[in-house]
Biopython code that builds the backbone (N, CA, C, O; Angstrom):
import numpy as np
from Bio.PDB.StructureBuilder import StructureBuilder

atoms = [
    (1, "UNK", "N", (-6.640, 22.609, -17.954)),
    (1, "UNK", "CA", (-7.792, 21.772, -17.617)),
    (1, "UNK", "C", (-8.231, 22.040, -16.177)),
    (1, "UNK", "O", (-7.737, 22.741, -15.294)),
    (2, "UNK", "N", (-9.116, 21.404, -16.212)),
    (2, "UNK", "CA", (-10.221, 22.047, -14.128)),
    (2, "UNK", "C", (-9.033, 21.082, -13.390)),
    (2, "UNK", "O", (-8.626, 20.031, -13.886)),
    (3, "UNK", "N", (-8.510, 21.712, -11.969)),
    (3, "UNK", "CA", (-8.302, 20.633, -10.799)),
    (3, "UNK", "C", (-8.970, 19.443, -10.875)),
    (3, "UNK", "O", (-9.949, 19.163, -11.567)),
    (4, "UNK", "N", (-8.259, 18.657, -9.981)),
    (4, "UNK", "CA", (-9.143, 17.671, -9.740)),
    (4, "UNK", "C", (-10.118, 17.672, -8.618)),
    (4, "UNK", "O", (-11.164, 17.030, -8.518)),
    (5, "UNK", "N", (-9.559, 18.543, -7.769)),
    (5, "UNK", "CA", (-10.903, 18.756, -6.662)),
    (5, "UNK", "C", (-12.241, 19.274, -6.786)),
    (5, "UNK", "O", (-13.173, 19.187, -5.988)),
    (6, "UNK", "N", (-12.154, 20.141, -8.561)),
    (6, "UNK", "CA", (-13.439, 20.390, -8.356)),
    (6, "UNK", "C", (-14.465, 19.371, -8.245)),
    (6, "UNK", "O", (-15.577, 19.590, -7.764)),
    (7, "UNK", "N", (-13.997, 18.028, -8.790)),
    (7, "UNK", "CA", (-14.797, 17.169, -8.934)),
    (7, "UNK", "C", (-15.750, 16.947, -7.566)),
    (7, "UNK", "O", (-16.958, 16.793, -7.743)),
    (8, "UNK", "N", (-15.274, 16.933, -6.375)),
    (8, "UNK", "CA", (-14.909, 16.589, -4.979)),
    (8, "UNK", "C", (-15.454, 18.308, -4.497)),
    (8, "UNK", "O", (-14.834, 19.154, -3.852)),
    (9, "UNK", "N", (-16.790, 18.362, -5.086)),
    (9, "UNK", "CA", (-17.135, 19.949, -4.214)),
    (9, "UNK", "C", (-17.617, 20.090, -2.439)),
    (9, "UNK", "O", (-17.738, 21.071, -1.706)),
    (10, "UNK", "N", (-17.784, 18.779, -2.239)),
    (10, "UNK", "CA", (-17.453, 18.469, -1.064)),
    (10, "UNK", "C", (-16.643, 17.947, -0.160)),
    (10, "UNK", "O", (-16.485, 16.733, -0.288)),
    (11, "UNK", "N", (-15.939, 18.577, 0.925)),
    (11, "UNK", "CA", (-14.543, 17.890, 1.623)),
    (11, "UNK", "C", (-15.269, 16.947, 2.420)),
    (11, "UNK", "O", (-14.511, 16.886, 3.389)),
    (12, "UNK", "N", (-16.229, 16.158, 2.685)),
    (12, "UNK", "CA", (-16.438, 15.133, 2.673)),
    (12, "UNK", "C", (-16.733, 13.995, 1.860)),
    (12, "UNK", "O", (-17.152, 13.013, 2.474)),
    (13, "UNK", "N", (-16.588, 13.882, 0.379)),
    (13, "UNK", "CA", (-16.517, 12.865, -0.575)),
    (13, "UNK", "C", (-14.918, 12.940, -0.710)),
    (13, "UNK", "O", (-14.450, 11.818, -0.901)),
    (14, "UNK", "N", (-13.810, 14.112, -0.655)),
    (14, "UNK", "CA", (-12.329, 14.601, -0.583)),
    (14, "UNK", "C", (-12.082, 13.354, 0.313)),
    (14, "UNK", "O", (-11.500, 12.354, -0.107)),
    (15, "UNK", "N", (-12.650, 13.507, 1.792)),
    (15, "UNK", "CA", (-11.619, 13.084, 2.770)),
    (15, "UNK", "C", (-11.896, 11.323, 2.692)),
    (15, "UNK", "O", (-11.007, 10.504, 2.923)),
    (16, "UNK", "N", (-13.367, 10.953, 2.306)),
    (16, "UNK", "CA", (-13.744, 9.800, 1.942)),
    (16, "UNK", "C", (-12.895, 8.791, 1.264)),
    (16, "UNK", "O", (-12.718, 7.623, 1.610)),
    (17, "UNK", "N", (-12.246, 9.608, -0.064)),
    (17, "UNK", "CA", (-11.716, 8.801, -0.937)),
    (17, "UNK", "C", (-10.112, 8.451, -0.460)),
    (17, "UNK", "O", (-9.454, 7.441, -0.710)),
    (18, "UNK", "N", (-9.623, 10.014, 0.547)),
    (18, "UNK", "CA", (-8.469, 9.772, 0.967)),
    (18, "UNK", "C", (-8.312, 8.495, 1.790)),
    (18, "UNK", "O", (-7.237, 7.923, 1.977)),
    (19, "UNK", "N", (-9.704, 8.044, 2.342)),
    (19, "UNK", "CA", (-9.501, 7.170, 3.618)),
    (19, "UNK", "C", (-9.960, 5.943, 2.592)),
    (19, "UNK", "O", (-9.601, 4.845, 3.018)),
    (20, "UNK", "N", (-10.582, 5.906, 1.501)),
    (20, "UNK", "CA", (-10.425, 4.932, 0.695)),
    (20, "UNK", "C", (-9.377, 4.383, 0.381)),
    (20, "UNK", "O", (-9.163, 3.174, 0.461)),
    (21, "UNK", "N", (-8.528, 5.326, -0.056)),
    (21, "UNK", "CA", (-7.063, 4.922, -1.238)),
    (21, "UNK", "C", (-6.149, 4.762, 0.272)),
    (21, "UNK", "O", (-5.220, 3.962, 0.159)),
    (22, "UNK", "N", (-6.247, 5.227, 1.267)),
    (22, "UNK", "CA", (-4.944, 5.110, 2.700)),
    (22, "UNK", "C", (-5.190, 3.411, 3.362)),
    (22, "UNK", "O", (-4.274, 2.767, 3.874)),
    (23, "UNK", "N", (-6.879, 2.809, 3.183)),
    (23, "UNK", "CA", (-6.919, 1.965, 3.309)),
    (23, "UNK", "C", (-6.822, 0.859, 2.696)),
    (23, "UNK", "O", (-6.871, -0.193, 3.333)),
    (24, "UNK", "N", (-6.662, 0.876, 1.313)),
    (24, "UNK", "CA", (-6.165, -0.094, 0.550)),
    (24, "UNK", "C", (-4.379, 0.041, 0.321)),
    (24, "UNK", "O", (-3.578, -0.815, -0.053)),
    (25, "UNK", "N", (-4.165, 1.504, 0.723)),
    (25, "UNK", "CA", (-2.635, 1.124, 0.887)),
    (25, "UNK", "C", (-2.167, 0.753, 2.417)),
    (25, "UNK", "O", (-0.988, 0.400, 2.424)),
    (26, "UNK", "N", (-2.612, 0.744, 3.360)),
    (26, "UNK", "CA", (-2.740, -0.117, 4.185)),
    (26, "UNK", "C", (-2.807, -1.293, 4.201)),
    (26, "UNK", "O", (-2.087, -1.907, 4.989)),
    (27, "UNK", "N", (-3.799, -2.066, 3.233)),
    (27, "UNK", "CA", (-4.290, -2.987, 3.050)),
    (27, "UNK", "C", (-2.994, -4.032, 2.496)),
    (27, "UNK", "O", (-2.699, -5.136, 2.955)),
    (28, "UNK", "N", (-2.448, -3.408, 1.544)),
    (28, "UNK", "CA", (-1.993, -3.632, 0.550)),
    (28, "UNK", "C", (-0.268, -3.970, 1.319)),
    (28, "UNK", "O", (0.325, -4.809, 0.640)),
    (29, "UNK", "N", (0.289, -3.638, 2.141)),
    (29, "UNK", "CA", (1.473, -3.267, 3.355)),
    (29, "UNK", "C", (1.319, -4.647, 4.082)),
    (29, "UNK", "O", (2.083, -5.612, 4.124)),
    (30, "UNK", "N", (-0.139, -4.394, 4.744)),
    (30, "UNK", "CA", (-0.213, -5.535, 5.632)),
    (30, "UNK", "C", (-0.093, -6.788, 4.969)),
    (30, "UNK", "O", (0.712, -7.476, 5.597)),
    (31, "UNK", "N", (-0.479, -7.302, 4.112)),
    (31, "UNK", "CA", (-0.328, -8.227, 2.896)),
    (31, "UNK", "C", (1.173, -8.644, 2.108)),
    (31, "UNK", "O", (1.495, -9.703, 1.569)),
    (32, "UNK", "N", (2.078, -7.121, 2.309)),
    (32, "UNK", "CA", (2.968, -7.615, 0.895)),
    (32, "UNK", "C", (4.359, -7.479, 2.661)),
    (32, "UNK", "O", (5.463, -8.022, 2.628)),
    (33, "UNK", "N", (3.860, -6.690, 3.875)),
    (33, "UNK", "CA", (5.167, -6.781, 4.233)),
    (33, "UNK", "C", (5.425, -8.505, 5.169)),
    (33, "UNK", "O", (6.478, -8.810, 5.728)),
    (34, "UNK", "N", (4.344, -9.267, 5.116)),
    (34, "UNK", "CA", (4.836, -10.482, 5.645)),
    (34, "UNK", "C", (5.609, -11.542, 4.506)),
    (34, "UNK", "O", (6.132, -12.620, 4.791)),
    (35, "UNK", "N", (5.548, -11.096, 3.536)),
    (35, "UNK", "CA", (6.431, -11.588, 2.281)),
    (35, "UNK", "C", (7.842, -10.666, 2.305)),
    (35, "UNK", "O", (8.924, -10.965, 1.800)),
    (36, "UNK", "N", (7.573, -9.750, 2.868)),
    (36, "UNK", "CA", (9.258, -9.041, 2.257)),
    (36, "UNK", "C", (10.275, -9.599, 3.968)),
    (36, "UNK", "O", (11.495, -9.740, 4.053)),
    (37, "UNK", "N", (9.210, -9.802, 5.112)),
    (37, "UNK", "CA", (9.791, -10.325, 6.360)),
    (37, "UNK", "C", (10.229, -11.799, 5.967)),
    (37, "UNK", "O", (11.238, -12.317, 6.445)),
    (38, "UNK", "N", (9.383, -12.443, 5.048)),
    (38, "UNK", "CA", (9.496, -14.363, 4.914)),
    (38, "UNK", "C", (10.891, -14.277, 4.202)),
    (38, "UNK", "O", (11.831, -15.004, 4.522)),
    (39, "UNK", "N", (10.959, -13.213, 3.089)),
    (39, "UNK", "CA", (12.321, -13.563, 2.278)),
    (39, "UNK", "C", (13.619, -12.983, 2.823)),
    (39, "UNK", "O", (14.729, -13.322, 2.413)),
    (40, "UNK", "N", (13.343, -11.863, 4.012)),
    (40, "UNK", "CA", (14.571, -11.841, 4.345)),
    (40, "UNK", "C", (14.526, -12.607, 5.220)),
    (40, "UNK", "O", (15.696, -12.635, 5.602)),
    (41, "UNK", "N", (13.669, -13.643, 6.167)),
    (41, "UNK", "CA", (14.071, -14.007, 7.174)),
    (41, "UNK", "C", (14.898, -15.361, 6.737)),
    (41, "UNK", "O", (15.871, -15.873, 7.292)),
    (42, "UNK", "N", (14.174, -15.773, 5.538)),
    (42, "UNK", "CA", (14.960, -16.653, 4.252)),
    (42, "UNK", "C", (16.360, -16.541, 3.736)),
    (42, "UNK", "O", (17.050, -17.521, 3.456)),
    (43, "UNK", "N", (16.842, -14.978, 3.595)),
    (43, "UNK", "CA", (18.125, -15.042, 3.327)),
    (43, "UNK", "C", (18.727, -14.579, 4.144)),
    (43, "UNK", "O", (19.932, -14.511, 3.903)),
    (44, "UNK", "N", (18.273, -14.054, 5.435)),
    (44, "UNK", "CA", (19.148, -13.892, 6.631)),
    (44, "UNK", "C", (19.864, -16.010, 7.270)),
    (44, "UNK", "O", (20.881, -16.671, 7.476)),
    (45, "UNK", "N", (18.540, -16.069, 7.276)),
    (45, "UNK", "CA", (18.559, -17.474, 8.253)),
    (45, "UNK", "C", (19.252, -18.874, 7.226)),
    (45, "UNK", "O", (20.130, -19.635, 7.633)),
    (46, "UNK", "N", (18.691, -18.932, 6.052)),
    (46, "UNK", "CA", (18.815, -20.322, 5.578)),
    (46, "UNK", "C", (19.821, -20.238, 4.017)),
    (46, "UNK", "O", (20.148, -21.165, 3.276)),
    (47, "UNK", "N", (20.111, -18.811, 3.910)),
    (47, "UNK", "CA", (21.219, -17.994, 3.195)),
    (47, "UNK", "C", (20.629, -18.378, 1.937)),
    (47, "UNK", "O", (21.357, -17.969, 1.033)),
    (48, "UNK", "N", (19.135, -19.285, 1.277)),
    (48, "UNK", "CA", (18.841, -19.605, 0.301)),
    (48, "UNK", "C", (18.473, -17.900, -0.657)),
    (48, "UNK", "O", (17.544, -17.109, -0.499)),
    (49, "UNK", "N", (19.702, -17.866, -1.659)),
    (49, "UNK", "CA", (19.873, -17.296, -2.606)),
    (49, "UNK", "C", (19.233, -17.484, -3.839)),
    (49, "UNK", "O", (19.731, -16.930, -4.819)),
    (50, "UNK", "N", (18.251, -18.140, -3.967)),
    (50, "UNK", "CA", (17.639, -18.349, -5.397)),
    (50, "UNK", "C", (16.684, -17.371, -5.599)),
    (50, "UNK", "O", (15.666, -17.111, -4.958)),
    (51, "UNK", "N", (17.305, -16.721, -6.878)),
    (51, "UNK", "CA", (16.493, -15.676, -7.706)),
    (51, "UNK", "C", (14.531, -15.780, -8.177)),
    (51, "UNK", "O", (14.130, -16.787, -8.759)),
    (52, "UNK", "N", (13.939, -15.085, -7.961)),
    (52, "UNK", "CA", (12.628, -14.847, -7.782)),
    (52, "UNK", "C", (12.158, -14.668, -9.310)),
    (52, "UNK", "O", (10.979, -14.429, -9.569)),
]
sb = StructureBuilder()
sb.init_structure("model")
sb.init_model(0)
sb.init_chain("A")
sb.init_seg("    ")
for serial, (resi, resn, name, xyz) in enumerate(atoms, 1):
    if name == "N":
        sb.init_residue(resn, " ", resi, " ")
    sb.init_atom(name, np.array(xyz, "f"), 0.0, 1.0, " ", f" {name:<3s}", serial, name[0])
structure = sb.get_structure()
């Protein structure tokens, strides 16, 4: 089957989408790592062990 870049015959719609998809995984980090800081600071600090 064709690459997928042919789709993308320009390296500016290429680098576009990269900075699309880098910013929703960005996005997506900033969002999920103050939850993975709350639960360990949860089972570092208050040793509460209850399953999720």
């Amino acid at each position: 089957d064709l690459p997928s870049f042919s789709f993308f015959p320009f390296p500016r719609l290429s680098f576009a989408s990269f900075l699309f998809s880098a910013w929703h995984t960005l996005y997506a980090l900033f969002w999920f790592l103050p939850f993975v800081l709350f639960v360990s600071f949860c089972q570092s600090s208050f040793s509460c062990n209850t399953p999720l």
